[in-house]
N, C-alpha and C positions, 0 to 999 in steps of 0.2 A: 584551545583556540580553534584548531581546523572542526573538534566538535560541535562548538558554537557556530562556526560561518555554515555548519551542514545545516546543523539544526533550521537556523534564519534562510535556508534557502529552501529547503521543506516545509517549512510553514508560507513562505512566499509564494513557493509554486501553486500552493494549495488555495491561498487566496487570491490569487489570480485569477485560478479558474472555478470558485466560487463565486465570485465578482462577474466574471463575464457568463456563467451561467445564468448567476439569477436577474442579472440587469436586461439581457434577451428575452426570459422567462417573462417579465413584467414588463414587458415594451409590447411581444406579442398579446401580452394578459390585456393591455390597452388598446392594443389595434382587434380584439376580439371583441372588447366588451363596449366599445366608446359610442358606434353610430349604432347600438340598439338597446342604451340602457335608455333612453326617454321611452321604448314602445311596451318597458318591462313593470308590470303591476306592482306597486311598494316600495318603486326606485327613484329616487328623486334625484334629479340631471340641474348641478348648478351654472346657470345659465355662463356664468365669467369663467368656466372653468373648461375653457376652449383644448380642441384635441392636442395642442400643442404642451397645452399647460399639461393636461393630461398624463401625456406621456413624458414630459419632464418629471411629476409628481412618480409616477413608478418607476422612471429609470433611477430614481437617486434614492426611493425604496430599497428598489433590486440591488442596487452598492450595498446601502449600509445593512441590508441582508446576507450578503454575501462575506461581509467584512464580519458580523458580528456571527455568522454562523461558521466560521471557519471556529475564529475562539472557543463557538462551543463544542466544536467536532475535535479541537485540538483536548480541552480541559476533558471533557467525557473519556475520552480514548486513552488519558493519561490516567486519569484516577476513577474511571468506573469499570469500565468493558471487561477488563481481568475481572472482577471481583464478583460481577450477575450475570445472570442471564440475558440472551439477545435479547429478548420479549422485555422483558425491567428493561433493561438499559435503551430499547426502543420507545418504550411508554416514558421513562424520565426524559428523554429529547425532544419527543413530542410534548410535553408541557412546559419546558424550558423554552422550546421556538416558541409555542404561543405565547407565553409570558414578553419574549425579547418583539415579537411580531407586534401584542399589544402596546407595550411602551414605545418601539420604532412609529407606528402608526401616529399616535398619540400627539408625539414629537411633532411628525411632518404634518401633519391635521392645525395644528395651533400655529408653524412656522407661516404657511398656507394661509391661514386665517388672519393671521399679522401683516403678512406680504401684499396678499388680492382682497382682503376683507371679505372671505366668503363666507361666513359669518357658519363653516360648519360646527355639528354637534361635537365635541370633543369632550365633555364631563365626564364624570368619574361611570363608568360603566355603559359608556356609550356603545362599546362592540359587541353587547349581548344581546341589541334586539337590530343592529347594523346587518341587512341584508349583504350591500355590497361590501363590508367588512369578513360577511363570512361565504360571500362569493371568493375573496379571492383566499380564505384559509384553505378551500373546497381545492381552488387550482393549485397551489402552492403543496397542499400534500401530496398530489398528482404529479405534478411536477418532479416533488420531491424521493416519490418511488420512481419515475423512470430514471433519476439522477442515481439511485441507491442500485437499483437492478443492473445500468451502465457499471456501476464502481462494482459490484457483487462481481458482474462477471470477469472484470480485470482483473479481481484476486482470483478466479480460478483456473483463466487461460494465461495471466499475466501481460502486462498491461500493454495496451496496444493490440493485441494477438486477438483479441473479441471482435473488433470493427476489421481485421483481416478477414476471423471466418465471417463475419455477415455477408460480405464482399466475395465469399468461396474460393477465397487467394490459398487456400489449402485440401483445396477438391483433390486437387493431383498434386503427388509429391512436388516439390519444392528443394534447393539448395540453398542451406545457411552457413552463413559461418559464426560459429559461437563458441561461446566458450562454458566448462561445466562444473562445477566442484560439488564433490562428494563428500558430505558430513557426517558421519558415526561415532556415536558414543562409544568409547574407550570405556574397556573390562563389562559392557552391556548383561555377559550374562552373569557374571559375579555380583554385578548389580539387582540385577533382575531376580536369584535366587535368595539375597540376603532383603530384600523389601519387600519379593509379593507381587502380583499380578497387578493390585491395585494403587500399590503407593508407587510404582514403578512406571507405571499409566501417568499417575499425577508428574512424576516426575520431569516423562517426556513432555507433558504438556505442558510445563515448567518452562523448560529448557527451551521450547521449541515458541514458545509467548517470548522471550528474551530474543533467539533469532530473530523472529519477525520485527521488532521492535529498531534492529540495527538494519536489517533489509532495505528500505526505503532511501537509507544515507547513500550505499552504494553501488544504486542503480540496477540490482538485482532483481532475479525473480525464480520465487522459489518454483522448481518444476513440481514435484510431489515430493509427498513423505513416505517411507518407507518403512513400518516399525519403529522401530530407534533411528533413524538414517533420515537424512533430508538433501534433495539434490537441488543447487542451485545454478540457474544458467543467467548468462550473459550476451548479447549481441557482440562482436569479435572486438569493437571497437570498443563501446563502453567497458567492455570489462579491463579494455586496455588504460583507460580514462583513469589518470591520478592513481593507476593498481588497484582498481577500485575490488579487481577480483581474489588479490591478495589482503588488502585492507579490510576487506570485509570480513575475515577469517581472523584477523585481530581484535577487530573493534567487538567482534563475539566472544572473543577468549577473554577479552578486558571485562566483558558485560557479566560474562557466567564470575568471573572474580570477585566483582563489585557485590556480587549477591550470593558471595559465597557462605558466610555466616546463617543467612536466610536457607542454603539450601542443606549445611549443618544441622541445624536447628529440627528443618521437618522432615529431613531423609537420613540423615547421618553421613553422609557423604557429600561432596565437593564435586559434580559434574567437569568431565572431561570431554572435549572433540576430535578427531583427527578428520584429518581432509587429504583431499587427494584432490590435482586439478591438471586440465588438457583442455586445449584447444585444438579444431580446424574447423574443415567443413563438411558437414554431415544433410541428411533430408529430415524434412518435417512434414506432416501428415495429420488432415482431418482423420480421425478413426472415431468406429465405431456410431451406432444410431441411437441407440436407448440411453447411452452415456458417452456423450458425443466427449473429444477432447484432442486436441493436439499434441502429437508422438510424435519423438525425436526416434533417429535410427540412422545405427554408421558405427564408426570405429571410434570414432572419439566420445563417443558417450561412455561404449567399453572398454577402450584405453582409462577413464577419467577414474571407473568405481575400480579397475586393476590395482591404477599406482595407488587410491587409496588403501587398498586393502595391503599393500608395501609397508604400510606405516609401522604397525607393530613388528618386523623382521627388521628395519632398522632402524626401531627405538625413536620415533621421530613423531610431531605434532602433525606435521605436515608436510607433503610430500607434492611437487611441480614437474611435468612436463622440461625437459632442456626446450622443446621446439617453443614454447608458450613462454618462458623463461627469457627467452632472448627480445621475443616481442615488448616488453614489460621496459618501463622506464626505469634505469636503475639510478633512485634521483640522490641516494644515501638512506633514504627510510627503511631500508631492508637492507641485506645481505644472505648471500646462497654457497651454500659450500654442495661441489658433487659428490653424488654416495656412488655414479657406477653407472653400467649400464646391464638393466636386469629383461630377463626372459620372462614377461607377463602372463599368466593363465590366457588361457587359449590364440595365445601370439606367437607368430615364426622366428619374428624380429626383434632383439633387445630392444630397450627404449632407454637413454637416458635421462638419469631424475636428479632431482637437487632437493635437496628442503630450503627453506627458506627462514632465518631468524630476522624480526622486527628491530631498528637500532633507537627509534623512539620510545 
């Protein structure tokens, strides 16, 4: 149940802001295109089809664009992108939106034409010699890379964190408070020496296609990968939101089980995680010019990969912060027993730790 209310709120959020992208998209496509399509050679301006109608006809485009291209960004993502290449799986969405573009068009052309009697062309192949038909497929692909270039960049700085640096809100260090978990494959090089450099590779990319897949649910974002290893951060509060930064470390353990048999099957072995996690407040930093990127730096980054690296000495999945431990809602969906307070590589100061078991 709580999987499904995520799921419907991730596909909601998603079409929200597809709906108010493309509805803006094709409101401005009408206040560009409307007082100079009569001076434009081969374009023919219907007289009833005043600027008001105008941009009513694209704004309720731009919806059922938005609506119908979420579905196809949700069905793609779910059952193509693992399986080809960016390049295929670009070139099939590209013929898929012109195909839903052609029949949406189509659609509002005939409703249009029943409504105002503008007695437009709508027969069968009417958008292959349609100037202003393939004016607006010309904006709409434009449109549709700077929308893709926006979203490209929030997977790589994480999201939000791209219109910060546009803004140079990380020119000079910065204070956060967040939260971090450190992810490593369990027996890595046992794994590593009994598959191969190659199947071991597929592997992590495996494992690491299935994280991302739970990411989104709770409110994460992956910093980088490391090898085997994937660091995940949180703003103090979200990660505090529903445990979502504990929860997130479940709903992955559940995931890599669910496809266990699959990962039997083409590895011979059952992928394992442990995690290590801390909070406080640490700095953030624009670095670097040629490969520009946002760097976390402080004690709570190194405390986080510490208690991780705890896990295996005391036999445990995973391994929490007491200070981050207490902040956490304890609503009955977990339980934490203490292991102690241990002396961390390069720490003065013990640090108490807890693991944490799931009761759901």
């Amino acid at each position: 149940m709580i999987g499904q209310k995520r799921n419907l709120k991730l596909f909601f959020n998603q079409l929200i802001k597809s709906v108010v992208f493309w509805t803006i998209a094709m409101i401005l496509f009408t206040i560009f295109r409307y007082y100079g399509l009569a001076e434009e050679e081969g374009i023919t301006v219907v007289p009833k089809f005043s600027f008001l109608r105008s941009l009513l006809f694209f704004a309720l485009f731009g919806i059922l664009i938005g609506f119908v291209g979420t579905l196809i960004e949700f069905l793609l993502d779910k059952y193509l992108s693992k399986k080809v290449s960016i390049g295929l799986n670009l070139l099939v969405s590209s013929i898929v939106y012109l195909i839903a573009i052609i029949i949406l068009s189509t659609i509002i052309i005939e409703i249009s034409n029943k409504i105002y009697g503008l007695g437009i062309n709508n027969e069968r192949g009417w958008w292959v010699y349609d100037k202003t038909f393939w004016a607006v497929i010309i904006y709409m692909t434009l449109s549709a890379l700077g929308l893709s270039f926006i979203q490209i960049a929030n997977d790589k700085f994480g999201r939000g964190v791209f219109v910060k640096m546009l803004f140079g809100k990380y020119k000079e260090p910065k204070e956060e408070k967040r939260i971090f978990m450190f992810l490593d494959l369990k027996s890595s090089t046992t794994i590593a020496e009994e598959l191969g450099h190659l199947k071991y590779s597929q592997l992590i990319q495996d494992c690491f296609y299935d994280l991302n897949e739970v990411v989104p649910y709770y409110d994460a974002e992956i910093y980088q990968y490391v090898g085997d290893e994937a660091v995940l951060s949180w703003p103090y509060e979200k990660g505090l939101s529903n445990n979502n930064c504990i929860q997130l470390y479940f709903a992955f353990t559940q995931k890599l089980l669910e496809n266990k048999q699959y990962y039997i099957n083409k590895y011979g072995t059952s992928p394992e995680f442990k995690a290590g996690l801390h909070g406080g407040v640490l700095m953030v930093a624009e670095v670097g010019v040629v490969k520009k990127e946002v760097a976390y730096h402080g004690d709570v980054i190194n405390t986080s990969a510490r208690i991780q690296a705890e896990c295996n000495n005391h036999k445990v999945p995973i391994l929490i912060s007491e200070k981050l431990l207490q902040d956490l809602n304890k609503d009955g969906l977990f339980s934490s027993k203490h292991l102690g307070d241990v002396l961390l590589k390069g720490k003065r100061k013990k640090v108490n730790i807890h693991t944490v078991i799931t009761t759901t």
